[in-house]
C-alpha positions in Angstrom: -23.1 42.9 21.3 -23.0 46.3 21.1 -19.2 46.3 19.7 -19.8 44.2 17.0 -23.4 46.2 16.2 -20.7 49.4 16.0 -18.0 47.5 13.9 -20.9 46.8 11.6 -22.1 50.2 11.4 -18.9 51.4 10.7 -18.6 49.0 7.2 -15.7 47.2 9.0 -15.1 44.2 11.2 -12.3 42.4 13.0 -13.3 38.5 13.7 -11.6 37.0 16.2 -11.5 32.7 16.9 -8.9 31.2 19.3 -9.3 27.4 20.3 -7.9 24.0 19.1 -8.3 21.7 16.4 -11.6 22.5 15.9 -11.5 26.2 15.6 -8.3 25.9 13.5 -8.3 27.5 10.1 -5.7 25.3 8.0 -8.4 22.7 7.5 -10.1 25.6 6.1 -13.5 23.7 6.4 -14.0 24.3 10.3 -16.8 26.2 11.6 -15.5 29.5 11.7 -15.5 29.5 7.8 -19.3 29.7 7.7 -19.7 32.0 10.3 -17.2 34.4 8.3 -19.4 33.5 5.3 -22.4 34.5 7.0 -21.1 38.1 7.7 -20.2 38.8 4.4 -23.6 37.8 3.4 -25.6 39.4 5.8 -23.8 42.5 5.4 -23.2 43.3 1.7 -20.3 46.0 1.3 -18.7 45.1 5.2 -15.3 44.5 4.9 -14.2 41.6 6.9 -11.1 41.0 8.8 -10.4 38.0 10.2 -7.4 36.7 12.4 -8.3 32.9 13.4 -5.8 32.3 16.0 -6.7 29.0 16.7 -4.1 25.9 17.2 -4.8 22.5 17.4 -3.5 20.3 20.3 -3.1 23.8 22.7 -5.3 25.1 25.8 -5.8 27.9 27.4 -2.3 28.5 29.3 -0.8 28.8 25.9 -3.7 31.3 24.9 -3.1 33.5 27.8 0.0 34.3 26.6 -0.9 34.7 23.0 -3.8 37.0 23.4 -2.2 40.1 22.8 -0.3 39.7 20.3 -3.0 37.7 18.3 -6.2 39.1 18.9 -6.4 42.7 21.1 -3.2 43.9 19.1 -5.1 43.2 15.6 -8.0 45.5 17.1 -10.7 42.1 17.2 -14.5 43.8 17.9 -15.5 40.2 18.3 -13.9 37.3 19.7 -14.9 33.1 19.8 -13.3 31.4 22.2 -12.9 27.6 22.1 -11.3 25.4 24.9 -14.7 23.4 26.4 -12.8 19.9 24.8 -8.9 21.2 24.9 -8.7 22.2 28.6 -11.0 18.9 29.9 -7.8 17.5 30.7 -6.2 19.9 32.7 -7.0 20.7 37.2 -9.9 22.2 37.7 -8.2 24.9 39.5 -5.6 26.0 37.0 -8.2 26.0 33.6 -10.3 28.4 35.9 -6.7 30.6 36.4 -6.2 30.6 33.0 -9.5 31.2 31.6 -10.0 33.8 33.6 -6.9 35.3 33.0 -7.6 35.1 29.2 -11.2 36.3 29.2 -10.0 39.1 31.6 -7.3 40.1 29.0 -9.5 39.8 25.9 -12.2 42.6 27.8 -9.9 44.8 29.5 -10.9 48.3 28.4 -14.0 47.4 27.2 -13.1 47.1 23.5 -14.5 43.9 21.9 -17.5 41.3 22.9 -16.5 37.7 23.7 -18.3 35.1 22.9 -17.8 31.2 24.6 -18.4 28.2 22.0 -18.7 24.2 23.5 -17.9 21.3 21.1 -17.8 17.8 22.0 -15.7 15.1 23.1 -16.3 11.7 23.5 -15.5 12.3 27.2 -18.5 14.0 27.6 -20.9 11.4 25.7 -22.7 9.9 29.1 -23.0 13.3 30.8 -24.3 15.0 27.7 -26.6 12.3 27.1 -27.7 12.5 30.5 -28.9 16.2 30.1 -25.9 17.3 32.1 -23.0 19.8 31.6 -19.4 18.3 31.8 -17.3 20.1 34.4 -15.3 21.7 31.9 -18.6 23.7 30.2 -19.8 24.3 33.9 -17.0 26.1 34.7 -17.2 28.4 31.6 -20.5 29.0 32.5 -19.6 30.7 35.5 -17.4 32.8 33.7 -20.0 33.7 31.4 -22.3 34.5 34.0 -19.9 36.7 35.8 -18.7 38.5 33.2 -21.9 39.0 31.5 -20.6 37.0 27.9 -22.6 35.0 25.6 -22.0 31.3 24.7 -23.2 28.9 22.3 -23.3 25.3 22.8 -22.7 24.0 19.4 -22.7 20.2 20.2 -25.7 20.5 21.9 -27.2 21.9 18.5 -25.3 19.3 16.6 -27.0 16.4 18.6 -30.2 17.4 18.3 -29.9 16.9 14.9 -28.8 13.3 14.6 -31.3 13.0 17.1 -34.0 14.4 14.6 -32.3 12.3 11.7 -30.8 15.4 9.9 -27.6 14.6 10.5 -25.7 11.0 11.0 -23.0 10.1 13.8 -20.5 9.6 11.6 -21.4 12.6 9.5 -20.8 14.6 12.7 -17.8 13.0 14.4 -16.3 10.2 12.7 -13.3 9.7 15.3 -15.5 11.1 18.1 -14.0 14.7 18.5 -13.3 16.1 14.9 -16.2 17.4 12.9 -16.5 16.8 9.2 -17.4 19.6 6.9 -21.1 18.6 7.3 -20.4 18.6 11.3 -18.7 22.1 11.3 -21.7 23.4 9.2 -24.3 22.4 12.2 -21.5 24.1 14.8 -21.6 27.1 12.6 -25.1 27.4 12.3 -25.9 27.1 15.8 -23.4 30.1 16.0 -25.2 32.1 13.0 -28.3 31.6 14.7 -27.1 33.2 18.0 -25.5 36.2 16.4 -28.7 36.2 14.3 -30.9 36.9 17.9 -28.0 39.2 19.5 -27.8 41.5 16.8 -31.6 42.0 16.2 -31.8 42.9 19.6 -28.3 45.1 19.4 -28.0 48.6 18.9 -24.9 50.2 17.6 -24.4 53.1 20.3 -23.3 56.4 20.1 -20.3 56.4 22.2 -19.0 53.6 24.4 -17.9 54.3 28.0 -15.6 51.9 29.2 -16.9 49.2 32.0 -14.8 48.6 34.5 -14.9 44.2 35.1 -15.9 43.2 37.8 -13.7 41.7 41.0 -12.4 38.4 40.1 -14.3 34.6 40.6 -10.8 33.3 41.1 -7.8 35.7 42.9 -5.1 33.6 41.3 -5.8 34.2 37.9 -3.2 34.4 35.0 -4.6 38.2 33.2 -1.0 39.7 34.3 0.8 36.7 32.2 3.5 37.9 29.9 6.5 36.6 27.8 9.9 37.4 28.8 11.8 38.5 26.1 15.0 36.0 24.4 17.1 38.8 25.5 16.9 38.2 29.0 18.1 34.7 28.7 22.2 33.6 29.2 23.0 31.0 27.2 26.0 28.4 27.1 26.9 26.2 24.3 25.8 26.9 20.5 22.4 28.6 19.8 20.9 30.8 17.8 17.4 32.5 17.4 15.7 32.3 14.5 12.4 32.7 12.5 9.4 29.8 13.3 9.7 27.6 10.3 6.4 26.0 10.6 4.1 28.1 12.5 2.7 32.0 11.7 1.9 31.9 15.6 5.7 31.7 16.2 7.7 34.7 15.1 11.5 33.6 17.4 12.8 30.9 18.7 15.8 30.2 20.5 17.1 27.0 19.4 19.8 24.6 19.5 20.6 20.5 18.8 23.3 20.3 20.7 22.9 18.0 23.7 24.4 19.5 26.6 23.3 23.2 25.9 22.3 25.3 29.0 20.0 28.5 29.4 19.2 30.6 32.4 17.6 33.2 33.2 15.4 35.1 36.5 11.9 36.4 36.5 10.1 37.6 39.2 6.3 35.7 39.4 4.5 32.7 40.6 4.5 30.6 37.8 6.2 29.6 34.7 5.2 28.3 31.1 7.7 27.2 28.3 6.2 26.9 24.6 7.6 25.3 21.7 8.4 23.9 18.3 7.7 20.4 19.3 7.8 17.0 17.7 9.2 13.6 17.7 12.8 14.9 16.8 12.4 17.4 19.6 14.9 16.9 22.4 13.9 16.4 26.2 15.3 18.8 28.5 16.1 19.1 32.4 15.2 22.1 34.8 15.8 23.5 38.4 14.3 26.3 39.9 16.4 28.5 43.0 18.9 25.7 43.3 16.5 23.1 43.4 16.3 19.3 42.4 16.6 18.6 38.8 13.4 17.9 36.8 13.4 15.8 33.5 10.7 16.7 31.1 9.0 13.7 29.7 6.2 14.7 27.0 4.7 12.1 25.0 4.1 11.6 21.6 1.2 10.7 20.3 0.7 8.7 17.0 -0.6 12.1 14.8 2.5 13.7 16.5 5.0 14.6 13.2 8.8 15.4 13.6 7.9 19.3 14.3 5.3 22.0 14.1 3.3 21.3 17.0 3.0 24.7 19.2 3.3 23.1 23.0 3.6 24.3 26.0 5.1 23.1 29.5 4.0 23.9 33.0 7.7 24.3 34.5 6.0 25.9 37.7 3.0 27.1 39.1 2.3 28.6 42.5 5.6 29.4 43.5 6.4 31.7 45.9 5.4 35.7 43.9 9.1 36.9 44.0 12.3 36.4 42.0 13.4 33.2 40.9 16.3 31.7 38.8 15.5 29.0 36.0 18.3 26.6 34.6 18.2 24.2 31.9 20.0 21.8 29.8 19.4 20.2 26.4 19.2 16.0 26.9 18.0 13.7 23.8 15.6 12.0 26.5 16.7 8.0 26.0 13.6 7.0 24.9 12.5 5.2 21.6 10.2 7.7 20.6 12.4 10.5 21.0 14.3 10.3 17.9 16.1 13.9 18.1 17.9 17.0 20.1 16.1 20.2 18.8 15.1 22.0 21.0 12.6 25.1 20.1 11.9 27.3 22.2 9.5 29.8 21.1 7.7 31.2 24.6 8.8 31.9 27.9 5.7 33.0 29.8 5.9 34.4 33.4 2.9 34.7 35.7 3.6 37.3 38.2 
């Protein structure tokens, strides 16, 4: 860990989280709080900076895209990355795009060590019981073995101590996926304990020579993925961009409520992600790509799901033909009972050339 052994030296550190639920900092109980505590412990008189970019509910695609802006333009010497549970859900084939895109963009130019971190989910309960490594973890590994990075199994550590009696079930995961405070404490120690053995056997160096990474596992990975800008978008009907109202993460959106609005706009890629503001008043919306047949988005809501505020994103396209495309879209309240508005927020429009 020899950029977090020269951050340390220095008297000043950048700690970097990115993940879901679990990872999140607005419970401000997760696990990341005593790992941050243990650095300011361990190193009386380091100054400690931390930017905990973590969201619940998101993956990796939306992380791919939020990478620079939240973590390598902060200057992070060490990064935690968390999406084991949150990507479980998604092809095999596109997590291993986006991961690798991600892990790809977080060590380009050598500047900061990355660290993996595995939680649980109830999905994983037979396998893990078994003494064998969900699909989703495997896969990391890989990654981690390729790219040289450390990871920490934290529910691995967790379950070994209900198993010793330290710890009850319910103590750990009362609804199976979400850790209480005494359930993010084991997470965080079996963290502290691996950053305990790194750095003992870490030197700070001299001077650091950039590494160049090595050829990639998967050639269709998203590392080039990038937002295109609001001001590249024509728009028909009344909208406005404006400030995100209920998440730091968003700084823009472009947003309207009427049904009936329409956006376009062309990029040149392979693939195409839309984030936003979303909720139960959030309108539905229908696309086309190059002249294509309409598409009608149907997201669901989930019970926890409130009227806004959750930072989602939609696959619109993926392995398209790499050239340029056109996009439309139109605003529709979606006809369905759970839908019970038209806003639409946009907040990202991420292109994967």
């Amino acid at each position: 860990m020899k950029h977090t052994s020269r951050a340390v030296a220095a008297g000043a550190i950048t700690l970097g989280f990115i993940g879901g639920s679990i990872t999140d900092p607005r419970p401000r109980h997760n696990w990341p709080e005593a790992v941050i505590a243990w650095f300011v412990e361990r190193y009386p008189g380091l100054r400690v900076f931390v930017e905990n970019a973590a969201i619940g509910a998101t993956g990796s695609e939306l992380a791919v895209f939020r990478a620079k802006r939240d973590l390598i333009d902060r200057g992070c010497d060490l990064v935690f990355v968390d999406y084991a549970v949150n990507d479980g859900e998604e092809p095999a084939e596109k997590r291993m795009r986006t991961r690798e895109g991600l892990l790809r963009k977080l060590l380009d130019g050598d500047r900061r060590d990355v660290v993996l971190v595995y939680t649980f989910s109830q999905a994983f309960y037979k396998e893990i019981m078994g003494g064998e490594a969900p699909a989703t973890i495997r896969e990391f590994e890989q990654l981690a073995d390729h790219y040289g990075l450390g990871s920490v199994w934290m529910s691995l550590y967790a379950l070994e101590e209900v198993k010793k009696g330290r710890m009850r079930w319910e103590e750990w995961l009362p609804d199976g996926l979400h850790p209480t405070e005494r359930g993010s404490l084991s997470y965080a120690q079996s963290v502290i304990a691996f950053l305990e053995r790194e750095l003992r056997a870490s030197t700070a160096p001299s001077e650091l020579s950039p590494i160049e990474l090595p050829e990639p596992l998967n050639a269709a990975h998203w590392a080039g993925a990038y937002d295109l800008p609001f001001a590249a978008v024509r728009l028909e009907g009344p909208w406005t961009i404006r400030r995100g109202a209920h998440l730091s993460w968003i700084d823009r959106m472009l947003e309207s409520a009427a049904v009936g609005a329409k956006l376009s706009f062309d990029f040149q890629g392979r693939g195409l992600s839309l984030g936003f503001d979303f909720g139960r008043t959030s309108a539905e919306f229908r696309y086309r790509i190059d002249d294509g047949e309409w598409t009608v988005s149907q997201r669901d809501r989930p019970a926890w799901c409130g009227n806004d505020g959750w930072y989602r994103i939609y696959s619109a396209a993926d392995d398209l033909e790499t050239g340029e495309h056109r996009f439309e879209l139109e605003v529709v309240h979606g006809d369905r009972a759970e839908c019970t508005g038209s806003n639409f927020r946009l907040a990202l429009i991420g292109i994967v050339p």
